[in-house]
N, C-alpha and C positions, 0 to 999 in steps of 0.2 A: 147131192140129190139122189147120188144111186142107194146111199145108205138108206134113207127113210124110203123109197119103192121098194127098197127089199123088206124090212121091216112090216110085220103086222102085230095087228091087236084082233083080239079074238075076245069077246062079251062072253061070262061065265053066267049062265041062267039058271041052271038045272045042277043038280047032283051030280050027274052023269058028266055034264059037261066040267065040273069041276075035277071029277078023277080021272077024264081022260087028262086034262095040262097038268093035273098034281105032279106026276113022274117027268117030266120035263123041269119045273122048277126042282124037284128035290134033287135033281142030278146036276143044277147047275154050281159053279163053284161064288156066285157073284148074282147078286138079287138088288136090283129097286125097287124098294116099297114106300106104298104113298095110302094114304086113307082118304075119302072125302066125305063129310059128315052135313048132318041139318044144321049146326050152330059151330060158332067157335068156341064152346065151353064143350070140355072132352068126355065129363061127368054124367050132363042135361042131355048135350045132344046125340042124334041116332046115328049111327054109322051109315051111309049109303050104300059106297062103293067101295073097295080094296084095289089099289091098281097092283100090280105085279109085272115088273117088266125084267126079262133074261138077255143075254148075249148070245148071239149067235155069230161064232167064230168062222173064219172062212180059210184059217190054216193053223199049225200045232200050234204055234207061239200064243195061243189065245189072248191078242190084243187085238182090241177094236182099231184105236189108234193108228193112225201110219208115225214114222219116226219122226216127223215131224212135229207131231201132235196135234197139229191143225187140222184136221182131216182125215174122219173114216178110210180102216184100211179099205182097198177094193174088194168087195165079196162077203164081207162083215153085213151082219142088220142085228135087229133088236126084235123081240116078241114080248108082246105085253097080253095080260091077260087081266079084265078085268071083272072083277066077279060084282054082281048085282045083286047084295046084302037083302033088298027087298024083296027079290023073288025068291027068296028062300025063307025057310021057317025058321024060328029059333033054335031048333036043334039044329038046323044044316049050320045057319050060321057059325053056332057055339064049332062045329065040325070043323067046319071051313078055318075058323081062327086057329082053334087047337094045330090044325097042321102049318097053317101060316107060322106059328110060334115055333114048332118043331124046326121049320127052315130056318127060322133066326137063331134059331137055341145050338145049330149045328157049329161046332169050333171050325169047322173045314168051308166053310160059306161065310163070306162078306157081305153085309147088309149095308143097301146107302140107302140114306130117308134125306128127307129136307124138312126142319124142324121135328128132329125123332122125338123127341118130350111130348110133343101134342100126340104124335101115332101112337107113339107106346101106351099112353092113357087109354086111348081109344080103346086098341087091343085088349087091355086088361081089362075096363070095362066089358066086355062084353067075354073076353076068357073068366074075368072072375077072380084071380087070383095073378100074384108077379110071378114074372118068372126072368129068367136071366140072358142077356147078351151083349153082344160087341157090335158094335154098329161106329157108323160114318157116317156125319149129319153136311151135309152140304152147305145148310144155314150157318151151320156155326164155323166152319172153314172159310167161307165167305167173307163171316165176321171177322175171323183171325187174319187174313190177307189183306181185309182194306182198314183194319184197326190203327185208328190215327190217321189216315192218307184222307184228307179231303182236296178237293180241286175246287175253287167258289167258283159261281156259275157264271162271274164275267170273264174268268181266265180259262172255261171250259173247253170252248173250240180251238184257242192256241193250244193245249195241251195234250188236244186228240190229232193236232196236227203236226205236233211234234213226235207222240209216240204213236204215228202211224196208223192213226185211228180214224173212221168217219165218223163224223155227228151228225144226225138228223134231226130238226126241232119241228114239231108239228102240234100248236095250238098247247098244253101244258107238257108236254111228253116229248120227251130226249134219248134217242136211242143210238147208242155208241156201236158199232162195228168193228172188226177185225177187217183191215184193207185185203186181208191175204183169204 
């Protein structure tokens, strides 16, 4: 819990307010980007918002993690920033993407997205033109780890009882837990 109380998000409105957090992400070594748009076609629909969220380390080993991995270290949080596409013109916008892309285009910066195929269309939609990088999609790690593993949903609850897990079932919706 300490981790998200220390953690904020900060609403980017203004131009201003966007080059005050620009130099904060560009010095970060490690970027979450996420896009939220009008539709689910990357082409048609308008980009809303850009979320951006950084690490804020709370000692040199720059991990958020404790060794355990279960659990933020103590003193760590996260800063998100998210910019609000609408309040800005098409030239801020076009701005705002161009240095977004500069941050992913950096070889020294990690970029995680969750389904990066839809973001990156977004982005280029509205930058204009491809451009190149390395990225981590979370979706598709996801996919890679539970590829093949199904559990059927009568042998659900034994299964989360044996690896340690809680199940909660509430009306269609099943949410598994970490006991730790």
């Amino acid at each position: 819990e300490a981790y998200f109380d220390a953690s904020t998000t900060t609403m980017i409105e203004t131009m201003n307010d966007w080059e005050t957090c620009r130099e904060k992400i560009s010095a970060s070594q490690v970027i979450g980007l996420d896009t939220e748009t009008t539709g689910l076609d990357p082409h048609q629909s308008r980009p809303r918002f850009i979320q951006i969220g950084i690490p804020c380390y709370y000692d040199k080993h720059k991990r958020i993690c404790s060794d355990d991995f279960k659990t933020p270290n103590l003193g760590c949080a996260s800063e998100v920033f998210l910019v609000d596409l609408f309040k800005l013109n098409q030239d801020e916008n076009k701005q705002v993407v161009s240095d977004v892309i500069r941050f992913i285009e950096n070889p020294n910066t990690a970029t995680i997205f969750h389904n990066a195929a839809f973001d990156i269309k977004v982005l280029r939609s509205i930058y204009g033109k491809r451009f190149d990088c390395w990225v981590f999609d979370t979706m598709i790690a996801s996919q890679l780890i539970s590829a093949g593993y199904f559990v059927p949903e009568k042998q659900l609850e034994e299964w989360c009882a044996q690896k340690g897990y809680r199940c909660e079932r509430q009306d269609k919706k099943v949410t598994i837990t970490d006991e730790y």
